[in-house]
C-alpha positions as CSV (number, residue, x, y, z in Angstrom):
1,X,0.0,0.0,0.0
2,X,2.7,2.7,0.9
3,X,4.7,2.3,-2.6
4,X,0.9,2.9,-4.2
5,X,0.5,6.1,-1.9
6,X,3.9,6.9,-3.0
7,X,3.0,6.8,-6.5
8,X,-0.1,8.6,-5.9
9,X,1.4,11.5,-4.2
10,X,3.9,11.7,-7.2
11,X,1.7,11.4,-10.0
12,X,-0.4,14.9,-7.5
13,X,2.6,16.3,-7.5
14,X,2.3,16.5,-3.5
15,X,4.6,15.1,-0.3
16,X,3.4,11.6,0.7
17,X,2.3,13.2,4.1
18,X,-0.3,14.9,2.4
19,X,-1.9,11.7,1.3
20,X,-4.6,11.5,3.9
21,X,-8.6,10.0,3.9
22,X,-10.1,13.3,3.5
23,X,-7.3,14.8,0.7
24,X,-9.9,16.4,-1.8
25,X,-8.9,15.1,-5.4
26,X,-10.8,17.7,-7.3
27,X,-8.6,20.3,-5.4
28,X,-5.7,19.3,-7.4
29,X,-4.9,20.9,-10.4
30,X,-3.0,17.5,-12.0
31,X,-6.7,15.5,-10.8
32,X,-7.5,15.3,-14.7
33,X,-8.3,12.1,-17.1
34,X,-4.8,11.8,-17.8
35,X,-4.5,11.1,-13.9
36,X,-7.9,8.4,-14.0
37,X,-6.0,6.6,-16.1
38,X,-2.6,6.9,-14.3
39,X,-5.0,5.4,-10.8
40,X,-6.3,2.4,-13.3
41,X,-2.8,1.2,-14.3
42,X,-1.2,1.7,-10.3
43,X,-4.2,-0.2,-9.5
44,X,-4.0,-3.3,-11.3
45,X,0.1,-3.1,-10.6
46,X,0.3,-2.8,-7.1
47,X,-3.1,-4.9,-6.2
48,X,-4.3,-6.9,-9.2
49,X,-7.7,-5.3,-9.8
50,X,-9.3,-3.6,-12.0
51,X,-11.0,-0.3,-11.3
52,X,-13.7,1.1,-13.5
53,X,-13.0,5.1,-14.9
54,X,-16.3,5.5,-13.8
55,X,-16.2,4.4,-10.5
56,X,-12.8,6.2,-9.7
57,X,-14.5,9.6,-11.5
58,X,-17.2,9.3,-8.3
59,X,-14.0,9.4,-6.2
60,X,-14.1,13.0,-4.5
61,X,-11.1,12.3,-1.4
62,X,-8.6,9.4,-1.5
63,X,-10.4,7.7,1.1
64,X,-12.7,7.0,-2.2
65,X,-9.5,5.4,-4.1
66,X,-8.1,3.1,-1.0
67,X,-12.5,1.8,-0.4
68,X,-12.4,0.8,-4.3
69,X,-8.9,-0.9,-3.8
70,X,-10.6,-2.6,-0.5
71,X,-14.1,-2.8,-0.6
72,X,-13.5,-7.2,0.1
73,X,-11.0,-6.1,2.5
74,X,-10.8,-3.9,6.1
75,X,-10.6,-0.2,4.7
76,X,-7.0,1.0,5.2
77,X,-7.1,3.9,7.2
78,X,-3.7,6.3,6.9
């Protein structure tokens, strides 16, 4: 999970300690389709699943990302 949060904060363009539950995507100017996309491929890398563009569009904070990564799973909480 941390190298995936790693990656995310990179591809934001943010420090990893701003990667929080409640960090609000859409306030991130490099939050775009090119970045959807980016989220689908880190996905199936680091966990081996697919997530939908649609679904992850619905996402508004990253707690959204980490319950689509582990909706069979206990919800990570960082």
């Amino acid at each position: 999970m941390e190298d995936f949060l790693l990656e995310l904060a990179d591809l934001l363009e943010i420090e990893r300690s701003e990667i929080i539950n409640d960090y609000q995507l859409e306030e991130n100017e490099n939050w775009d389709s090119l970045a959807l996309i980016s989220v689908i491929v880190m996905v199936d890398e680091h966990f081996k699943q697919s997530v939908s563009n649609e679904a992850l569009r619905k996402c508004k904070v990253v707690g959204d990302i980490l319950n689509l990564i582990n909706y069979k799973f206990e919800v990570v909480e960082i």
